[in-house]
Structure formats: C-alpha cells, structure tokens
C-alpha angles and dihedrals in degrees: 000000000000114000113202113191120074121196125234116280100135133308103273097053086043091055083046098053085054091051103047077043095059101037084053105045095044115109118224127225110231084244090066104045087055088055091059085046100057085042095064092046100053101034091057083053086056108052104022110093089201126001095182080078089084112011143013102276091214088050090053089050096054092039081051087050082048091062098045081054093056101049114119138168114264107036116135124213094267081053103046089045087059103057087035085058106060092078078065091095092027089059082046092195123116084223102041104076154115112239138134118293090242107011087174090059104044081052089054089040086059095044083050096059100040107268126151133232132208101277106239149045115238140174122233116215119208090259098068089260114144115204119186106234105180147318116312102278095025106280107137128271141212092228098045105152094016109131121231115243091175151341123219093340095312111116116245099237088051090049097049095039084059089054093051093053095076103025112121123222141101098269150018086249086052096042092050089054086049102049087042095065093038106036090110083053101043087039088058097056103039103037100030124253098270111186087238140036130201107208120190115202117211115237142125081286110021109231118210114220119193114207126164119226123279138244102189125113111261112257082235090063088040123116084348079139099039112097098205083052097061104035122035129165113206138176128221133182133297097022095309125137127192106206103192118210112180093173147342103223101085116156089229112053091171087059087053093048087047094046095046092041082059093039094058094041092065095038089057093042086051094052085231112188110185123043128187118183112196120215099157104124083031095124085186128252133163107006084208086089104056095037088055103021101049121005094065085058100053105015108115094176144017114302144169127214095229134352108225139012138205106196137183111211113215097185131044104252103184095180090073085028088237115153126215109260106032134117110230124190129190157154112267091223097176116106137175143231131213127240119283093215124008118156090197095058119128111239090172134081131292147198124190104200117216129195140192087262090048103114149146105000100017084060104052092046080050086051097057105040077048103053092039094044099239087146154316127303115224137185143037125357150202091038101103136041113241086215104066134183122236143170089078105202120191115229104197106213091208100200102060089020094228120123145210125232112215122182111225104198128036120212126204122208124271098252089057098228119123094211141121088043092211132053102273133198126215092214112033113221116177115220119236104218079208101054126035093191096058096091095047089056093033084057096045083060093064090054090226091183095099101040104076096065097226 
C-alpha cells in the first residue's frame, strides 16, 4: 500500500517522502526491468573475485535467466524487489544481495507519512517458528512468547516461508536472526502495510488478537545513534565483566578507543578475572576498531587478522602493478607484535560471545581470538561462514532504483585452515529471544574461565 501524503516534519524530509513516493508508485516497462536485471548480473561479475564462494555459479546464471523470464510490464519497485530477491538465499552471502538504497530510511519516510508497521517485534527460529518477543520498538507486551499461527488470515508458516524467501545471509540460522530483527521491515514490503492486523496466537485454544499497526521506530532502528547504546562496560560478581559491542562501524572511532582505554583501565584496577565481550548483535564494520581498540588489550603473542586474500582490483594501481579487472591471491605476511609494556593490558580470561547476527568484522575479530588462544569463543554455531567476504561496492540498478551489494576481496582465517566451514564456538550457549542476559548467566555456569588456555 503506498501512502502518499507526509506530514510536516521540514522541508528536506517532506521532499524525501515525494520522492520514496515516486519511486514507489512508478510503473516499470519489462524492458527495464530486464535492464536492472542485466545489470546485476554484469556488474557482480565485475567486482566478485569468486562467486563460487557462495553459490554455484551455473545455478546463479539460470536463476539470473529465471529473472529475465519473469519481467513484465507494470511492476512497481516493491514488486520488482520482490522477484530480484529471491537470488538473496541463492547468493547465500550477508554481503552479496539485493536490497533499497536506504532501507532505514524508507522505514522513517513511511512512519512520516503515516504509514503503519507490523506491531511487534518477534524472533524467527530456524524452524520457521515466529514468537512474539515485545512491542514494536521494544516496549513489553502482554503476549510476549506467544507463537503466531496466522496474520490477517495467512498462516504463519506461510508467512514466514515468503520472507524467507527473499531474506540474504549464509545460512538459514543467519537468515532467521535476520528476519527476526526486520520482519516488520520485509512484511511490509511483501504483504503491504494494512492499518490493522488480526494475529492469531497458537495455543490449546488460539486466541485473536486485534492490533492496529504501529508508528514506532523499530527497536532495531533504535539508539543506533546513542553511544552508551552500542557500547557498555558492566560488572558483575566474583571478578566477572561483560564488555558489549554491538558494531564496529561507529562514526567516531576516537570515541571507541577512548571508551575501551577506559574500559580496560577499570577492568585491570578492579583485578577482574574473567571477561566476556559480547558481540552478539555486532553485524561487523571497520576492522580498525577492533585492531586498534581491542587486540593490543588482550594479544599475548604475534597475530594476524586473516591468513589469505582473493581479491578483484577495480582501479589500476600501477604502484603494485596491479591492473583493473584481475583476481589477485596472496598470503597476508604482516604480523603483529604485542606490546612490550602495557599496563592496561588484560592478563585474565576472556570470552568472546558469538550469535547467530554476529558477522564481517565481528568474525574476523572471533577468528582470531580463536586461532592465537586469547581466549574462548562462546555462543551459537554453524550460522556464519569463518571465511568471510569484504570491500562491499554498491551497484546502483537505475531503473527500479534498488541496488545490489557485492563484496570485492575474500579472507581466510589466521590459522590458514578452511575448516570448520562455519563460525564455531568452543563452548556452545543458545541464545533466549526473551532474555538477553540468558546466555551471559548460562555461560558463567559453565565456568568458562579455565577453558581458553591462556
């Protein structure tokens, strides 16, 4: 449903909301659909150094075909979104999608205007399941771990199987946590934003639950911004601290180094033994923040960040005589060595606690606590590949005004083996969609202090 008025809230958000709106509303020709199509398709054979990374590279050419076959007069860009992505679990790469050029704010245009969301956040399990978790944008609900047997007369499983459907990541776990803190977004765009919703929740006796749409921000949206939201330092009994790093891609890295100096500080002033930093929800960014925020803290011996590269060179770079175009491997050769002398330096244990969002940056910075023995990797497997894809470029597909994100290099990890395949912990701790906390006490239980070998 395409809402077309925008309340006043300035000029500049005002001129947004016509523009989503037109983009939105236009219809597309066939011909241009195929366009975006062929577009996709040459411009990832540009910049991926080697799709078969991800996926067969015969079985995303005659998904590809399947898309030019498709192409019809009338769509608009929700709609075209929709068929393009389907390839999304195909390409099976967090960075390897087709997705909105600014999918936030699209989602804050909508609200703007007056436009509803679906009114809850939930958690998708692997097995389709959708439990309600809170209110849209966090607040609790009634119905908190009630499961959805069907909206507005869909079926939840069917509901949930369309999502899916179009839903990017490595894996079905990845794509779950994804989904889960985006269903409002992907519903939205596949069902239509209705001003109510009738939810049935399964049970011995299903209970309908009327709720109109929402207009909150989505929790997901919410304190992206806010420091103290995205990074926390708490202490806990009996010597423990809990360091929360929600990314690594804050627009400030002065503000991070400041934050973990500090953090540090206080962790070796209060003698603390055991240390669990959580980058569960960490979905990666720049890998200068943790290099230079983190590893000097807690290295106790040389280490590099990743062992080998593919790369595709975009530009000529004659210096290195490299030549736009080529695929280039290697051997990553620099090391480094930690400091001689830092009184900050963390002489207890640590976990580094891992989810099924945890992804680029954040698992490179797990890999290689993991292959030096820094510390113990805790949490959830089998969700992310520990070879993982970076260099993300933006190819704009100018008639629908969507784009596609293509990674450009591929890192393996430190140690150099290719197995295991997935991200995997050395102590496994299941997350609870209801309690963030769970896992931390869940992980204390298993007294993780003495299992890194540090």
């Amino acid at each position: 449903m395409v809402r077309l008025r925008c309340v006043f809230v300035g000029t500049v958000l005002a001129a947004l909301c016509s523009a989503t709106a037109g983009w939105a509303a236009e219809r597309l020709t066939a011909g241009q659909m195929r366009a975006d199509v062929d577009r996709l398709e040459t411009r990832i054979a540009a910049i991926h150094p080697d799709i078969s990374h991800s996926v067969d590279p015969a079985v995303f050419a005659q998904a590809v075909e399947a898309l030019r076959q498709k192409a019809r007069d009338g769509l608009d860009r929700d709609a075209v979104w929709r068929e393009l992505a389907t390839l999304n679990p195909l390409l099976a790469d967090g960075h390897l999608f087709v997705g909105y050029a600014d999918w936030r704010g699209d989602t804050l245009r909508h609200l703007a205007s007056g436009g509803a969301l679906f009114p809850f956040e939930v958690a998708v399990g692997v097995d389709g399941r959708v439990q309600i978790v809170s209110e849209l944008g966090g607040s609790r609900s009634a119905h908190a771990g009630a499961y959805l047997q069907s909206i507005n007369g869909h079926p939840a499983s069917e509901v949930t199987q369309s999502l899916l459907a179009r839903v990017h990541g490595d894996s079905p776990a990845f794509r779950a946590d994804l989904l889960s803190r985006r269903w409002w977004f992907y519903f939205w765009k596949v069902y239509g934003a209705p001003d109510a919703f009738d939810v049935v929740l399964a049970g011995p006796s299903p209970n309908t639950v009327h709720k109109v749409g929402s207009h909150t921000r989505p929790a997901t949206m919410t304190g992206e911004e806010d420091f103290g939201r995205q990074f926390a330092l708490e202490f806990l009994p009996d010597r423990v601290a809990v360091m929360t790093v929600h990314t690594f891609a804050w627009h400030d890295p002065e503000a991070f180094f400041a934050f973990t100096r500090g953090a540090f500080r206080q962790l070796n002033e209060a003698r603390t033994r055991l240390l669990v930093i959580d980058v569960r929800r960490n979905g990666g960014g720049d890998d200068a923040l943790w290099l230079k925020g983190l590893l000097p803290y807690l290295a106790d011996r040389p280490y590099r960040w990743a062992s080998r590269y593919t790369k595709r060179v975009l530009k000529d770079n004659p210096a290195q005589q490299e030549k736009a175009g080529e695929v280039l491997s290697g051997d990553i050769a620099t090391w480094t060595s930690p400091l001689a002398d830092d009184r900050l330096h963390f002489a207890g244990k640590l976990v580094v606690l891992v989810g099924a969002g945890t992804y680029s940056s954040a698992v490179l910075f797990a890999n290689t606590v993991q292959d030096f023995r820094f510390g113990t990797v805790a949490g959830e497997g089998a969700s992310v590949r520990s070879t993982q894809t970076g260099g993300i470029q933006k190819i704009e597909l100018p008639n629908t005004g969507l784009v596609v994100w293509s990674p450009r290099f591929i890192l393996e990890r430190p140690s150099g083996s290719r197995s295991p395949v997935w991200l995997t912990p050395d102590v496994l701790v299941a997350d609870d969609p209801l309690d963030s906390k769970a896992a931390v006490r869940a992980l204390l239980a298993q007294d993780p202090g003495g299992a890194n070998g540090r």
